[in-house]
C-alpha positions as CSV (number, residue, x, y, z in Angstrom):
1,X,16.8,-14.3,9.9
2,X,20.2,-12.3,10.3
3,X,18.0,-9.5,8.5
4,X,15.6,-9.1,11.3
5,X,18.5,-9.7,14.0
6,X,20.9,-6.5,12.9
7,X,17.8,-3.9,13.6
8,X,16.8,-5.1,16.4
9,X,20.7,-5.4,17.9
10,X,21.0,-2.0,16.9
11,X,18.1,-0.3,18.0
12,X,18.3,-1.9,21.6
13,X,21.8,-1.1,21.6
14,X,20.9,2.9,20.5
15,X,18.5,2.5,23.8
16,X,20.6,1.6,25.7
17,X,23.1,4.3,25.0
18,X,20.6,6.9,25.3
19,X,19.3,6.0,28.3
20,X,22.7,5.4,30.1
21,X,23.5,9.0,28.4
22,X,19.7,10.1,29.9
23,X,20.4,8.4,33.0
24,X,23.7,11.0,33.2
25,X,22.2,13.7,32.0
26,X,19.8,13.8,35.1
27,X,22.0,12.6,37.8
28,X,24.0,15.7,36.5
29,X,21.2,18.3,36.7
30,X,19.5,16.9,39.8
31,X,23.5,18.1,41.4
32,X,23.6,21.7,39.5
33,X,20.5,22.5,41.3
34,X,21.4,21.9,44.5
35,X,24.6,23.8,43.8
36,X,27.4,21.6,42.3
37,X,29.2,22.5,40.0
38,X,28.8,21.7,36.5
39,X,31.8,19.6,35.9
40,X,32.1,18.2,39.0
41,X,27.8,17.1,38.8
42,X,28.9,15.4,35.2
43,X,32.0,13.3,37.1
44,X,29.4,12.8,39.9
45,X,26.4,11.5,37.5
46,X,29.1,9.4,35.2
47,X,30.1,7.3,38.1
48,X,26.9,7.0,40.0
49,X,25.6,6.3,36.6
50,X,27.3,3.4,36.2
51,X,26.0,0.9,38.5
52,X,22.9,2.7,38.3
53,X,22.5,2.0,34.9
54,X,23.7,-2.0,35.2
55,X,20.9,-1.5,37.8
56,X,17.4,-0.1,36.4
57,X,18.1,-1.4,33.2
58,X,19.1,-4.6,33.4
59,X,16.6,-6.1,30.7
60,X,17.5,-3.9,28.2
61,X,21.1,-4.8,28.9
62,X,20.4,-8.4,28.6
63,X,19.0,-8.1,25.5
64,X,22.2,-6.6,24.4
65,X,24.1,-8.9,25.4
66,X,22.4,-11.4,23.8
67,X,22.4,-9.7,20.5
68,X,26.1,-9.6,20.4
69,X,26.7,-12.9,21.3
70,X,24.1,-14.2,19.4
71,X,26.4,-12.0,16.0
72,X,29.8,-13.2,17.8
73,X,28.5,-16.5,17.3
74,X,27.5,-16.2,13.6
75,X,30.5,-14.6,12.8
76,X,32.8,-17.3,14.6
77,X,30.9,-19.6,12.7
78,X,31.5,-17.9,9.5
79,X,35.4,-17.8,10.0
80,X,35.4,-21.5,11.0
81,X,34.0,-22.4,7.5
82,X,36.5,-19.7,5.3
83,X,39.9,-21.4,7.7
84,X,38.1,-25.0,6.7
85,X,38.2,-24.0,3.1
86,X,41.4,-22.4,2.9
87,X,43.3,-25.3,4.1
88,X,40.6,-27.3,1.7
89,X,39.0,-29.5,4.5
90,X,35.1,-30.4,2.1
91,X,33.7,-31.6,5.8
92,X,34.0,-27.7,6.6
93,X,31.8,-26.6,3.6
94,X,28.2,-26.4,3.9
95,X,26.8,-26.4,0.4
């Protein structure tokens, strides 16, 4: 199960990345051609990006989030049973 999980986490978290980067990228030449500046168009699309983002893709960030909790909790999990058998608690192991 954790086998199909990690791809999935990862490619919507590479998505989502390139389409918050995307996202930037055309805020940023939507404001060169109307005459900004460069480096003031990719300050301008980084923080109108932002919210933006949160915004139009909000499903793609759910699923995110859910992925990383979903491996936050396995891995909780994980160190709950290694302290239970380091201080050599047997209810702790599942075997």
């Amino acid at each position: 199960m954790s086998d199909e999980k990690a791809p999935q986490l990862a490619r919507d978290l590479t998505l989502y990345l390139l389409a918050r980067f995307v996202l930037v990228a055309v805020i940023a030449w939507v404001l060169s051609l109307a005459g900004v500046p460069l480096l003031v168009a990719l300050l301008i699309g980084l923080v109108v990006g932002l919210p933006l983002g949160l915004l139009l893709f909000r499903s793609l960030n759910a699923r995110v989030t859910a992925g990383l909790a979903k491996r936050n909790e396995k891995r909780a999990r994980a160190r709950a049973e290694l302290r239970a058998q380091l201080r050599g608690d047997t209810a702790g192991q599942s075997e």
